[in-house]
C-alpha positions as CSV (number, residue, x, y, z in Angstrom):
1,X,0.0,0.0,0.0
2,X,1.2,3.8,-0.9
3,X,2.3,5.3,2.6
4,X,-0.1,7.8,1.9
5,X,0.7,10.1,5.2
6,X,4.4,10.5,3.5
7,X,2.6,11.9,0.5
8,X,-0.2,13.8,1.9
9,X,1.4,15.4,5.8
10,X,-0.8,18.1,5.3
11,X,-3.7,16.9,3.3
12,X,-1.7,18.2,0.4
13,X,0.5,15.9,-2.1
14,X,3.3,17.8,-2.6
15,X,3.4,16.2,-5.6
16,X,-0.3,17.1,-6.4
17,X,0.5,18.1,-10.3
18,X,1.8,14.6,-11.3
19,X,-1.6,13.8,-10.1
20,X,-5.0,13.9,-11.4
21,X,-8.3,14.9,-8.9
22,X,-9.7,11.6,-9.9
23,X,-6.8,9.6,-9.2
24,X,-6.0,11.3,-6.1
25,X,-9.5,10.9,-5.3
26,X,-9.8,7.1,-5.2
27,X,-6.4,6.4,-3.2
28,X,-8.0,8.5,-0.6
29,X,-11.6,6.5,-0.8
30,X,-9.8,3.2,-0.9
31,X,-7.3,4.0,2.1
32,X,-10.7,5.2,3.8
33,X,-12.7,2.5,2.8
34,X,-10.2,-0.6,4.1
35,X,-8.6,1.0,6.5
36,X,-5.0,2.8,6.3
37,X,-2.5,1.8,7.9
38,X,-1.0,5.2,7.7
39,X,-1.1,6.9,10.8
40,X,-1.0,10.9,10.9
41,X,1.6,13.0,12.5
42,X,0.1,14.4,15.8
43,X,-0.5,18.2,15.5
44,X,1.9,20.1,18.3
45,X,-1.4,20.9,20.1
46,X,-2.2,17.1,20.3
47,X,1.4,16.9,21.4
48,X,0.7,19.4,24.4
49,X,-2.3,17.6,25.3
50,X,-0.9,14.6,25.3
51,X,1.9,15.6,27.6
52,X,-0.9,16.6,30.0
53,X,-2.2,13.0,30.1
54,X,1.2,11.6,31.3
55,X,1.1,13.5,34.7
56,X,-2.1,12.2,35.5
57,X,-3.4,9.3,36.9
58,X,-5.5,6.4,34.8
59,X,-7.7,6.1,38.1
60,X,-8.4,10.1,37.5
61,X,-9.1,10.1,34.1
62,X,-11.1,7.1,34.3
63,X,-13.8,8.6,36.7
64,X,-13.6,11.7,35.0
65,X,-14.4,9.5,31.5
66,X,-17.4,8.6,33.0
67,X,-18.7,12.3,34.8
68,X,-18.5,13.1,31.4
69,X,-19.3,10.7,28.6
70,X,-21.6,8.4,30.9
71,X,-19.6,5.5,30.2
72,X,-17.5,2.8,30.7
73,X,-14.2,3.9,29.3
74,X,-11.2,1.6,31.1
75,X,-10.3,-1.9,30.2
76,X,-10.9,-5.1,33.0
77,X,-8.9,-5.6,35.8
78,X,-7.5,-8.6,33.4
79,X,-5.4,-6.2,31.4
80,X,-2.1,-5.7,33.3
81,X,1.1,-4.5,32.7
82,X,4.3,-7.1,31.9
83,X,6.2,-4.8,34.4
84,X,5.3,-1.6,36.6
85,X,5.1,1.0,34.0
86,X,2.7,4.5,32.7
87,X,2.5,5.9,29.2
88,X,0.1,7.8,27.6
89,X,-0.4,7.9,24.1
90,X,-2.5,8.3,20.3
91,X,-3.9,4.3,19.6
92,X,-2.8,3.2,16.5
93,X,-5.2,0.1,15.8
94,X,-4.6,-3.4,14.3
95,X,-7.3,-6.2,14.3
96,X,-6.4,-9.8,14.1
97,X,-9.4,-12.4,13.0
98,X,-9.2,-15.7,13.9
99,X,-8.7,-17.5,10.3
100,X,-6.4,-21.3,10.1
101,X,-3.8,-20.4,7.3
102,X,-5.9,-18.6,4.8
103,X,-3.9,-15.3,5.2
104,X,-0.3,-15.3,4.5
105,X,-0.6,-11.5,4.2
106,X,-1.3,-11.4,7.7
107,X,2.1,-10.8,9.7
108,X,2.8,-8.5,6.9
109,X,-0.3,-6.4,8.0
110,X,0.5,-6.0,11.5
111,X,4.4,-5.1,11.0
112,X,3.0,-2.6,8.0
113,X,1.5,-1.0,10.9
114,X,4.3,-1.0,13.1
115,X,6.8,0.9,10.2
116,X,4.2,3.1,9.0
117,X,3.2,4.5,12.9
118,X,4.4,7.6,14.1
119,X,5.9,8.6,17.4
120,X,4.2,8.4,20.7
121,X,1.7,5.5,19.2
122,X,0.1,2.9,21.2
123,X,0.2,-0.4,19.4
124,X,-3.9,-1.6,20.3
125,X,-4.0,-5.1,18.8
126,X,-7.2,-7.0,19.4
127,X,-6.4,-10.7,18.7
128,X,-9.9,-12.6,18.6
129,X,-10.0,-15.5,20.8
130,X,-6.7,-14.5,22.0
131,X,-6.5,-15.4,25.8
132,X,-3.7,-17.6,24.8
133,X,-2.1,-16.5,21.8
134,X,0.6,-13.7,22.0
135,X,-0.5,-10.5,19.8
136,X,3.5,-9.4,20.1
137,X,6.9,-10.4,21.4
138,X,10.6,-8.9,21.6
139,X,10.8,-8.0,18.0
140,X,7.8,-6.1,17.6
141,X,8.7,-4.4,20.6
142,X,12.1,-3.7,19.3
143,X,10.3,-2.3,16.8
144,X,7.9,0.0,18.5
145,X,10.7,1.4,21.2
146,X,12.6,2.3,18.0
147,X,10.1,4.7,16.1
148,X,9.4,5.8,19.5
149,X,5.7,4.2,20.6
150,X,4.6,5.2,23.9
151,X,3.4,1.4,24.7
152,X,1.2,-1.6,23.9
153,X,-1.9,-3.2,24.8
154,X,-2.9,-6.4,23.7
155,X,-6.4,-7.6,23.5
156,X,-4.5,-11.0,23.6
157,X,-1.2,-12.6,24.9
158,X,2.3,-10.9,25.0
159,X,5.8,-13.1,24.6
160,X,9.3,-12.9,25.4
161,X,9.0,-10.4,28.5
162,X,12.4,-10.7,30.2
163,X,13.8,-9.0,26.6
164,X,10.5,-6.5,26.9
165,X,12.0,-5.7,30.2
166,X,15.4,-5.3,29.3
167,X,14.7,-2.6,26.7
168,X,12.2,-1.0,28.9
169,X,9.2,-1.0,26.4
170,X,6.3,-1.2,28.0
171,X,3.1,-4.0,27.5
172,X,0.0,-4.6,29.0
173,X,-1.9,-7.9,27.8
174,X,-4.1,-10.2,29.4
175,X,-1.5,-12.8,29.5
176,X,2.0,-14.1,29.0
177,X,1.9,-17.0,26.9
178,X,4.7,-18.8,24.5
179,X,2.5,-19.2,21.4
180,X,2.4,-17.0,18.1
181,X,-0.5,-15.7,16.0
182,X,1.5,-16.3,12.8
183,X,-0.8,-19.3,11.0
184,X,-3.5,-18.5,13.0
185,X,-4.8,-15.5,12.0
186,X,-5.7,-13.3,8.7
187,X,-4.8,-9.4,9.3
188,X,-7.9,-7.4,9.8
189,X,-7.2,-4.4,9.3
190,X,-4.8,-1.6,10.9
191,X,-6.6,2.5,11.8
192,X,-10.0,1.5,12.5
193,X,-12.1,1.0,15.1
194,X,-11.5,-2.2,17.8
195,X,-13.3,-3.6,20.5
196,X,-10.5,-3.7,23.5
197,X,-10.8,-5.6,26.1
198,X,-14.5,-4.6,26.0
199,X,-13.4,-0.9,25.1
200,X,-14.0,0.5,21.8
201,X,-10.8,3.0,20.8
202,X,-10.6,4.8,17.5
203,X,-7.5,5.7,15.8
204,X,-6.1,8.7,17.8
205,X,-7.7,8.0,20.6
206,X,-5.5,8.9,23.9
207,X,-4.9,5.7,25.6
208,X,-3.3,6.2,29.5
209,X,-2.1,3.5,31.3
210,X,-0.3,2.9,34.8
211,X,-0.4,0.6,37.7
212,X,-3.9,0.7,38.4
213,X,-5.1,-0.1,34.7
214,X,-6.1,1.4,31.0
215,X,-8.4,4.3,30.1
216,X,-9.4,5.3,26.5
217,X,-10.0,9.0,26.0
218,X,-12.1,9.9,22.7
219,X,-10.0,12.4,21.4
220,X,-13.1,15.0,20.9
221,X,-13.7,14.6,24.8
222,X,-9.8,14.8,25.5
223,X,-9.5,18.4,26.6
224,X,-12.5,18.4,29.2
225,X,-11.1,14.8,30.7
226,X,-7.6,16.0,30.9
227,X,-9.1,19.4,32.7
228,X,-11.1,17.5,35.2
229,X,-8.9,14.6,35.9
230,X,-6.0,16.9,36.7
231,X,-9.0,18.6,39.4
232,X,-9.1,15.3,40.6
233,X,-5.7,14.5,41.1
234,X,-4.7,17.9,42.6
235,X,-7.5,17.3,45.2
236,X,-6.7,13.4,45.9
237,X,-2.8,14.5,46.8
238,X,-3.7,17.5,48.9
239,X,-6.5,14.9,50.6
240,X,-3.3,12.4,52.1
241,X,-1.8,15.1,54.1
242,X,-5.2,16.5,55.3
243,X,-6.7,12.8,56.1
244,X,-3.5,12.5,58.6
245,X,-3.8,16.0,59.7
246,X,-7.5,15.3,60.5
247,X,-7.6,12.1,61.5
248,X,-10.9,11.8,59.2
249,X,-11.6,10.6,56.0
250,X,-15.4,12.0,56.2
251,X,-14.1,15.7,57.2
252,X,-11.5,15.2,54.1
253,X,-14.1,14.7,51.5
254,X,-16.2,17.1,53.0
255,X,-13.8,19.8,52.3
256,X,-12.3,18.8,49.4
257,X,-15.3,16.9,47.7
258,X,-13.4,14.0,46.3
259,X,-13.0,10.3,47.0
């Protein structure tokens, strides 16, 4: 496929008088239509924004997802971390289906997705009926750490910690789990909307993730979240010191209004 974010960064081919409307055109509908696996730069406000996100905690943002959207926005208590880490960063999306050797296109896909992705990605692979098949191992994370990805989560398994470790990339996945998805599986699709560990995310969404779990920030709701949950957090930290001033956690939420 044409990496058509290397010839479009600005919506613009640079190169837009060797082309025709019409051709021009139908790239865009069929990258649209199938899902591109080129990701777009982030903007320098997304950049900002995003910087936000990292000083605050998933717990925060996740009850202030749901003050202001209504809903459910973090992933279960099975998705955990390979090793104590936080990131926050734009979901780049690949979907697995699960197909016996009838795509040998597949791993091709996925590693598309990986070269193609810009800085301060999240790799979100969903990897149907994938409890016990590992979505990514060392290499992929080699991979990611080296075009700069913020993280991983894997609807699915995750392979070859200890060298995750080592390099410090950070995964969270249901599971750790030998196996491979190479065989097993026909590639889906990469920049479209998944179903994560019963989360839906959408290419650019903000994903943050630390110790306590994974929240998924629609990015047209991302300014309000980031506004509130930083509230949050500034009143939670002032709220330690006053609980042991006080003695009381009732006279603590009293004043501050937060629990």
């Amino acid at each position: 496929m044409t990496n058509l974010s290397a010839l479009f960064p600005s919506g613009i081919p640079r190169s837009s008088l060797l082309f025709s409307v019409p051709i021009v055109l139908l790239l865009c509908s069929l990258s649209w239509a199938t899902g591109s696996n080129d990701a777009v730069e982030p903007s320098h406000s997304d950049t900002s924004l995003l910087e936000g996100f990292r000083h605050v905690e998933a717990a925060s943002v996740s009850d202030a997802l749901e003050k202001i959207t209504g809903k459910k926005m973090y992933m279960s208590h099975k998705m955990r971390p390979i090793f104590n880490s936080r990131f926050a960063g734009f979901a780049l999306t690949v979907l697995l289906k699960k197909e016996e050797n009838r795509d040998p296109d597949a791993l091709k896909g996925m590693l598309t997705a990986i070269d193609q992705g810009p800085a301060n990605s999240v790799y979100v692979m969903v990897v149907e009926e994938g409890n016990d098949i590992a979505g990514m191992g060392g290499l992929m994370g080699t991979a990611m750490s080296s075009r700069n990805f913020a993280g991983a989560v894997i609807d699915g398994g995750v392979r070859d910690t200890a060298y995750l470790q080592k390099i410090g990339f950070p995964v969270f996945a249901l599971g750790i789990v030998p196996s491979t998805s190479v065989g097993h599986y026909r590639f889906a699709g990469a920049n479209i909307t998944v179903i994560c560990d019963g989360v839906a995310v959408n290419p650019g969404d903000i994903i943050v993730a630390d110790s306590d779990g994974v929240a998924v920030v629609p990015r047209a709701s991302a300014e309000k979240v980031l506004a509130m949950a930083q509230d949050m957090d500034y009143k939670e930290h002032f709220m330690y010191a006053e609980i042991e001033k006080l003695k009381s956690i009732l006279e603590a939420v009293k004043k501050f209004g937060r629990l």
